[in-house]
C-alpha positions in Angstrom: 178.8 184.0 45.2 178.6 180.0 45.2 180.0 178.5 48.3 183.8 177.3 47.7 183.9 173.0 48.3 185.7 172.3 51.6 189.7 172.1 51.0 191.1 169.1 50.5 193.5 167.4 52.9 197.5 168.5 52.3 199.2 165.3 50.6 201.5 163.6 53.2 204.1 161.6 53.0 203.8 158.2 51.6 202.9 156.0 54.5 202.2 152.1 53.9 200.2 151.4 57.4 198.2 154.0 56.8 197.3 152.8 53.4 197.1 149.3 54.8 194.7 150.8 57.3 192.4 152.5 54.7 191.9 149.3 52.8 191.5 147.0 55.6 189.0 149.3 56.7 186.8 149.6 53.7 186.5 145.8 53.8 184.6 145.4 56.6 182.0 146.6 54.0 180.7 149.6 55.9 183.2 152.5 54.0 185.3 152.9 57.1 188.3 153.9 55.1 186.9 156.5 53.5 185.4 157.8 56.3 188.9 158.3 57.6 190.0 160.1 54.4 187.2 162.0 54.8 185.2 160.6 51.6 181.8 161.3 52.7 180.5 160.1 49.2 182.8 156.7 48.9 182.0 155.7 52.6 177.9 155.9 51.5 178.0 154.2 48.4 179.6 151.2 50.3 177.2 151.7 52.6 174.5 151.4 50.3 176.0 148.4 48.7 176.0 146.7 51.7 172.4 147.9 52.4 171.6 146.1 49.3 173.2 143.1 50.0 171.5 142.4 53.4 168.3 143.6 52.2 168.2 140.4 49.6 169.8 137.9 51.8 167.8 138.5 54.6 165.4 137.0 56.2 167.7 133.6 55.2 166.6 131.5 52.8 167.6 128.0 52.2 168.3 128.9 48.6 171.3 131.1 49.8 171.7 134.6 47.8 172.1 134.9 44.5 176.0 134.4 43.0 176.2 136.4 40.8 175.2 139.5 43.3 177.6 137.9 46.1 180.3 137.7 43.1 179.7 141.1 42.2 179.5 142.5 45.8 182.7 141.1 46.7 184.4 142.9 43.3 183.0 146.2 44.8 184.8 145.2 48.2 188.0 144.6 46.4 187.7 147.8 44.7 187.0 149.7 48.0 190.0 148.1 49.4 192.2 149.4 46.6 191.0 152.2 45.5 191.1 153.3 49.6 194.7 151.7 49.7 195.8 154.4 46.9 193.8 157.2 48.8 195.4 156.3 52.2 199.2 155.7 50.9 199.3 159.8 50.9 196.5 161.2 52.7 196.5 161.9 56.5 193.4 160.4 58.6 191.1 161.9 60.3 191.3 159.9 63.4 193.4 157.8 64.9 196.2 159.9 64.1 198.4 157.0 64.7 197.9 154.9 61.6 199.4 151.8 63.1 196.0 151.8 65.3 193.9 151.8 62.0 195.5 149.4 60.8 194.8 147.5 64.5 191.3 148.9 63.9 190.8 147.6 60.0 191.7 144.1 60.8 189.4 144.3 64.2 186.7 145.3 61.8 187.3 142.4 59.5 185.1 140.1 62.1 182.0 142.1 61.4 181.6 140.6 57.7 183.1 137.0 58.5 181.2 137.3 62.0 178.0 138.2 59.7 178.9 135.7 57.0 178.8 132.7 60.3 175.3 134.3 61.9 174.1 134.0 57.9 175.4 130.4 57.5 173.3 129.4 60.6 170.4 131.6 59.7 170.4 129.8 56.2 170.7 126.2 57.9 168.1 126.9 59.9 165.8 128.3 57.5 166.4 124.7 55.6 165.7 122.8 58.9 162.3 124.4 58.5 162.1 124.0 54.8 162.4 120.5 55.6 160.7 120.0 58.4 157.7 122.1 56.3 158.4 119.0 53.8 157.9 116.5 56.2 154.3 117.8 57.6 153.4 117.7 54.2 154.6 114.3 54.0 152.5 113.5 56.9 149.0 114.9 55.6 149.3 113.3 52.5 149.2 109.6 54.8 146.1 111.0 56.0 144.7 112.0 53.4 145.6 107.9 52.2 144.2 106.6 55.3 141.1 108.9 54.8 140.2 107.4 51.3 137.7 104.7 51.0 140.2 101.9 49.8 143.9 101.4 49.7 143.9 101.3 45.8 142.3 105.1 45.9 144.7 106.3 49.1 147.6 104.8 47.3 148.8 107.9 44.7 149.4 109.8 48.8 150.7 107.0 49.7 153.7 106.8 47.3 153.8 110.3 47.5 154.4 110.7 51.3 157.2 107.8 51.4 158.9 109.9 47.8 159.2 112.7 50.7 160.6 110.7 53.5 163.0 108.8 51.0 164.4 112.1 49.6 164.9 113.7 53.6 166.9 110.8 54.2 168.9 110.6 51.2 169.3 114.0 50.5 169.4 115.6 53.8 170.3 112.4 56.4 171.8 114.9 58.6 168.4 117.1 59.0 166.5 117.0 62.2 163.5 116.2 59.9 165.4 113.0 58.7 166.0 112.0 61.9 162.4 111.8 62.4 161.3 109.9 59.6 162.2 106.1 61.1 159.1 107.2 63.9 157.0 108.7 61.3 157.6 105.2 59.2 156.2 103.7 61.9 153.0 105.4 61.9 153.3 105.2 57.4 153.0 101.4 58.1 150.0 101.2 60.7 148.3 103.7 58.2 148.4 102.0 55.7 147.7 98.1 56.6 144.9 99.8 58.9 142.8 96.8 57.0 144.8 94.6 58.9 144.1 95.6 62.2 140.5 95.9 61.3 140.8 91.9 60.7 139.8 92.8 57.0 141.8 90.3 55.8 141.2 90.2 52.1 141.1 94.2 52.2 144.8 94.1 54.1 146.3 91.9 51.1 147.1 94.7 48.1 148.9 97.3 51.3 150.6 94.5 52.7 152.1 93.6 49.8 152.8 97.5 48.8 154.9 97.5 52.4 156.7 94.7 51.4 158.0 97.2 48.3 159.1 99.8 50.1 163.0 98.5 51.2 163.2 99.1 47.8 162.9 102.7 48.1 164.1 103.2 51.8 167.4 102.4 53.4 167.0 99.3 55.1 168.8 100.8 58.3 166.3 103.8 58.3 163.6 101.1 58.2 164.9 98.7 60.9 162.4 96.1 61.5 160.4 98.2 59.7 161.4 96.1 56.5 159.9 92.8 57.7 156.9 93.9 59.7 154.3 93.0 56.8 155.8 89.4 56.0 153.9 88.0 58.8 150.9 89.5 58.3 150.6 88.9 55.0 150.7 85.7 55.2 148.5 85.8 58.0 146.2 87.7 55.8 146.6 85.4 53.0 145.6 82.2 54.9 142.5 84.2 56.2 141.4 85.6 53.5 141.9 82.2 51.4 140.2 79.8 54.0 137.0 81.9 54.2 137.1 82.2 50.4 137.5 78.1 50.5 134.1 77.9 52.5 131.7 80.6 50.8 132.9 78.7 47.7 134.6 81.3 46.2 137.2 81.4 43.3 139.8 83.2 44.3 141.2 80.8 47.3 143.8 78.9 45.1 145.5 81.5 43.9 145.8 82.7 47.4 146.7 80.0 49.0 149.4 79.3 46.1 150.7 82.7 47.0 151.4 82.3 50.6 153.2 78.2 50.2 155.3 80.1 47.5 156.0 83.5 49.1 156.1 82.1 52.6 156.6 78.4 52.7 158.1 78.3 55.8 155.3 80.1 57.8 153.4 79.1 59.8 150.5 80.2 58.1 151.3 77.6 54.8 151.9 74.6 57.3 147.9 75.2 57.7 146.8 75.6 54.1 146.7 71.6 53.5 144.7 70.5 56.6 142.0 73.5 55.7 142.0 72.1 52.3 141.5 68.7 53.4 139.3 69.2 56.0 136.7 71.2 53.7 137.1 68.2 51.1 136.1 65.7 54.3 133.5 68.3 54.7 132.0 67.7 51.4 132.3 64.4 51.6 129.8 64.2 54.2 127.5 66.8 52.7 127.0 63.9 49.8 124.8 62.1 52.1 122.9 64.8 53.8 120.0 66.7 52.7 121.3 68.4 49.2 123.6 65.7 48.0 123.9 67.1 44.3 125.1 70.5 45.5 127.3 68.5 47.7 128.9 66.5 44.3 129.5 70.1 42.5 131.2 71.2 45.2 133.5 68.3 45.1 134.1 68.6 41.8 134.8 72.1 42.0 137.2 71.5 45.1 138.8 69.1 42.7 139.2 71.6 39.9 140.5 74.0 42.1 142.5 72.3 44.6 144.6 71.3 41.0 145.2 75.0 40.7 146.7 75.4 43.6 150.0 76.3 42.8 152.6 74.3 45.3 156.5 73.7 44.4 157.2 71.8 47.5 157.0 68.2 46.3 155.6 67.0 49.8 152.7 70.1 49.7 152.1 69.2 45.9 151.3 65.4 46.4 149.4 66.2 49.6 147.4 68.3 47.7 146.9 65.6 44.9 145.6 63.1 47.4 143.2 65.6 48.3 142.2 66.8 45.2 141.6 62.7 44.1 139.5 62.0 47.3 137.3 64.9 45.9 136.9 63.2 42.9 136.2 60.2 44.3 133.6 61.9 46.5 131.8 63.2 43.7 132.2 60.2 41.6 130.2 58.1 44.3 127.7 60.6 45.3 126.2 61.3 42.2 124.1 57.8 43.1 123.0 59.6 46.3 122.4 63.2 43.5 120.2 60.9 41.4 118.3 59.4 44.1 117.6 63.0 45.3 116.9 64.4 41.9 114.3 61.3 41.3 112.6 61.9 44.7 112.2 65.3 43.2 110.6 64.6 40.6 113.8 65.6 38.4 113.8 62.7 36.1 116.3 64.0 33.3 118.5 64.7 35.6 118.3 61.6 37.4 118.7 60.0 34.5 122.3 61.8 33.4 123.4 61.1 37.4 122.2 57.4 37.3 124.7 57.2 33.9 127.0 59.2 35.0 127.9 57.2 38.2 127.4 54.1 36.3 130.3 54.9 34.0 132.7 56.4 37.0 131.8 53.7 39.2 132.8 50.3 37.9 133.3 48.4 40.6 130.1 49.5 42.7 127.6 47.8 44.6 125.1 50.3 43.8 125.9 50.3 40.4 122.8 47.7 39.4 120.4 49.7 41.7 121.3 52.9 39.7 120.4 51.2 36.6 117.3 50.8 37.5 116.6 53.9 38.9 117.9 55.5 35.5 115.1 53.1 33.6 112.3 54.0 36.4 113.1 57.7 35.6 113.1 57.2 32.0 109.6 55.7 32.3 108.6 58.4 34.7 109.4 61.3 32.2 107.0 59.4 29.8 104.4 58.1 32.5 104.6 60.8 35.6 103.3 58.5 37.9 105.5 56.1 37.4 108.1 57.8 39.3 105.9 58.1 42.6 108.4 54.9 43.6 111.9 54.5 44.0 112.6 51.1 42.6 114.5 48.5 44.1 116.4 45.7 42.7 114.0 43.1 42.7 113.5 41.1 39.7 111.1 38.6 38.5 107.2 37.3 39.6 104.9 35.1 38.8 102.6 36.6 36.1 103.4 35.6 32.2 103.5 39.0 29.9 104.8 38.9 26.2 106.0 42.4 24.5 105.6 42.1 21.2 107.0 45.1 18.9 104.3 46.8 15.9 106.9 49.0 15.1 109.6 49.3 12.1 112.1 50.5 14.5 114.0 48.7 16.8 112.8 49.6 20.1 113.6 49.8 23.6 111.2 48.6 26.2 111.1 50.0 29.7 108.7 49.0 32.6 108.7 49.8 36.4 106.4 49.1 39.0 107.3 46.2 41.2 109.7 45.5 39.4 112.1 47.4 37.0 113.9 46.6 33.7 114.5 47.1 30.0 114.8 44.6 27.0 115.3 45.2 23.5 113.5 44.4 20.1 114.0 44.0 17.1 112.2 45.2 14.2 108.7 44.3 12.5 109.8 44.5 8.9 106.1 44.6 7.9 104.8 47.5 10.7 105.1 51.2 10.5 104.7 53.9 12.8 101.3 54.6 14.0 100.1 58.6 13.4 99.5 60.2 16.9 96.7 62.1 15.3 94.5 58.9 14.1 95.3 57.1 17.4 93.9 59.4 19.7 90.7 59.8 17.2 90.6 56.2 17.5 90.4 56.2 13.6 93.6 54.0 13.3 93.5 50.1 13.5 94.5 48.6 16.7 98.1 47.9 17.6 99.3 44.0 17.4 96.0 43.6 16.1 97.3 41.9 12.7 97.3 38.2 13.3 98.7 37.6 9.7 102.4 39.5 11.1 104.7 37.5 12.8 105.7 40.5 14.9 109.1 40.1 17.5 108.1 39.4 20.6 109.7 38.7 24.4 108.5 36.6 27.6 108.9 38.1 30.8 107.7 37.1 34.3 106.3 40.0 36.2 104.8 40.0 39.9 101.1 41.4 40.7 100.9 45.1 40.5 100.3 47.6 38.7 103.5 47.9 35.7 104.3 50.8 33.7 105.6 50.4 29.9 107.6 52.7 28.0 108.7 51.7 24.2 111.1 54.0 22.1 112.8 53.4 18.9 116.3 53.6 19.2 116.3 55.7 15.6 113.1 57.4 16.0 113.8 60.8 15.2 110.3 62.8 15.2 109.1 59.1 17.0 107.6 59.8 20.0 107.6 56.6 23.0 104.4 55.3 23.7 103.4 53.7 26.8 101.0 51.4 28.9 100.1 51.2 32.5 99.5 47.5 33.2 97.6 46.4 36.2 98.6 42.5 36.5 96.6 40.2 38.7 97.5 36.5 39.4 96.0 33.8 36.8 96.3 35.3 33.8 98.5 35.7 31.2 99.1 39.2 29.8 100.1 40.4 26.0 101.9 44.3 25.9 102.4 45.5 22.3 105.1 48.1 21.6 104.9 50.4 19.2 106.6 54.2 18.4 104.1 57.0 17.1 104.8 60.3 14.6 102.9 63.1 14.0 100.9 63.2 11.3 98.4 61.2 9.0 
């Protein structure tokens, strides 16, 4: 015979405390209620909603649990609360007999779900605290993974990284005990990154120093602190270093440099110095003209000049300063190129002895050294021709005692250049009746003599030479494919010497 289900309670009178009781109960989400109307079923499946429930939510996570299950949880609260309300209204409890202390009971009961909702709250919070705080050691490898990389440009991509963290802790979260560590941690960002700086790397501390000066754009200015001017001063400290050794290795870069810092920072300290450096390593050049390697001294001038010029200045008093300086550069070079072509001619550089000697004749005007560089120019024009003529520097001595006549064999007119004791030039006109003599049959000796014709009238000039040994150069001053010729004349006293000029070509 099957076993007969227990019997069910006798209905009772309607009582509304008791039903009151029932429902208050059943919201405390453990099926009290209908463990009071004896509904062992009811009271588990509440149980096991509430099971449920905790076993999602907990351990807390920031994220919170899920609405739609809190949503649906709190329907099936609402529906144990009435559904137990209906149940209660007619059906006597089990215990407290008084219903008046269930009811006392139920609303007791009500602080274990708002008690566990406040324990949750704070377990959440706290669970985001750590979140956070887990975003912030993040924040903190990635600077040293920055400061670990072998330049600022390859730590940079952590770099930004690290500071998008600490901007979003304090914007999103300001209240977060990880925010409230971020101005500290800021501290250390900044040191990391112009580490360069501190290591007196001047030009390497330029591209992070100037990255710190970006960030108030992402950071709150009060989270910063002085935080958002700390790199002005050494920026411009490392500007000025970095430009003034650039300045004396003779390096490119400086003006820009040095333009930065008198426009970013004109009232630092650091751009009150950029004119005197300037000017002292023009003075500095200046006086290299007339030491040991004056032509690299005059390229250096006139690449001070060049650059100096670049220099970008708004400051009308820096900008004419810098003028000034930039014009005594060219001066400099201007006048040392006499001092470069003296050097060069020494060397045994004639062609380019001969483009300095012109060159500082045509700058120089007004110059007393402007007739000695003539004839230095000439000497080295007749030493690229006649080697040995250049074994001298000439002076500017000028005539002697010993008669010679130049006349010209040539069709050309011709140029005639002799140094020795003495240096000059002359011109000549052309022998209408001459032609150029072939290289070839001259130096087979199978070509008649030079001025040998005593039926040509050929153009001709007197000069007064003193005793030594002369060298001639002649060119013609259209001889393309004309090469000069040339005589070495050793002059003694008492006689009376002829030179004849006269161009030769290849050929027969």
């Amino acid at each position: 015979m099957p076993t007969a289900p227990p019997p069910t309670p006798p209905s009772a009178p309607a009582d509304p405390w008791r039903a009151f009781a029932v429902a208050f109960l059943n919201l405390s989400g453990l099926g009290l209620g209908y463990a009071l109307v004896r509904r062992w079923g009811l009271m588990i499946a509440c149980l096991a909603a509430t099971a449920i429930l905790l076993f999602v939510a907990l351990p807390a996570d920031p994220n919170g649990v899920p609405g739609a299950l809190v949503a649906l949880y709190l329907i099936l609260l609402l529906a144990a609360a009435a559904h137990g309300a209906l149940l209660g209204l007619r059906t006597r409890l089990a215990w407290p007999p008084n219903p008046l202390v269930a009811a006392g009971l139920g609303i007791v009961l009500l602080a274990v779900p708002a008690g566990g909702v406040v324990l949750y709250d704070d377990a959440r919070d706290e669970a985001t605290e750590q979140m956070l705080l887990d975003r912030l050691d993040q924040a903190n490898e990635l600077v040293s993974l920055g400061g670990a990389r072998s330049s600022f440009e390859v730590g940079r991509p952590e770099y930004s990284r690290a500071l998008t963290i600490y901007h979003g802790l304090t914007e999103h979260h300001p209240a977060s005990r990880a925010a409230a560590r971020v101005p500290v941690l800021l501290k250390s960002y900044y040191n990391t990154v112009a580490a360069p700086y501190a290591e007196q790397d001047y030009c390497g501390a330029v591209p992070p120093l100037k990255y710190l000066r970006t960030v108030p754009r992402t950071m709150d200015k009060k989270t910063l602190g002085s935080l958002s001017t700390w790199p002005d001063d050494r920026l411009a400290t490392s500007l000025y270093e970095c430009a003034t050794a650039a300045l004396s290795s003779n390096s490119a870069n400086w003006p820009a440099q040095f333009g930065e810092l008198v426009s970013t920072f004109p009232d630092s300290e650091q751009a009150k110095k950029v004119e005197p450096a300037i000017a002292a390593e023009v003075g500095k050049a200046v006086k290299a003209v007339s030491g040991k390697d004056p032509c690299e001294a005059v390229q250096r001038l006139d690449s001070l000049s060049t650059q100096i010029r670049g220099v970008s200045a708004t400051q009308a008093e820096l900008s004419d300063a810098l003028d000034r300086n930039a014009d005594r550069a060219d001066r400099g070079a201007a006048s040392g190129t006499y001092n470069c072509g003296v050097d060069q001619y020494r060397d045994g550089s004639f062609s380019e002895a001969i483009t300095s000697m012109n060159k500082f004749i045509e700058d120089n005007p007004g110059s007393a050294n402007r007739a000695r560089a003539r004839k230095i120019a000439i000497a080295a024009e007749v030493a690229e021709t006649v080697p040995a003529a250049g074994k001298r520097l000439p002076t500017t001595r000028s005539g002697g005692s010993i008669t010679v006549t130049v006349k010209n064999d040539s069709p050309d007119d011709i140029t005639v250049m002799y140094t020795g004791p003495v240096t000059g030039s002359f011109s000549l006109k052309a022998c209408g009746s001459c032609s150029t003599y072939s290289s070839l049959l001259t130096s087979l000796g199978s070509a008649s003599e030079p001025c040998s014709d005593s039926g040509k009238n050929y153009p001709q000039k007197t000069i007064r030479l003193p005793a030594g040994t002369t060298y001639f150069v002649h060119k013609s001053k259209t001889g393309l494919g004309k090469s000069p010729a040339s005589d070495t004349a050793k002059l003694t006293p008492g006689y009376i010497y002829t030179e004849c000029a006269y161009t030769t070509s290849l050929g027969y």
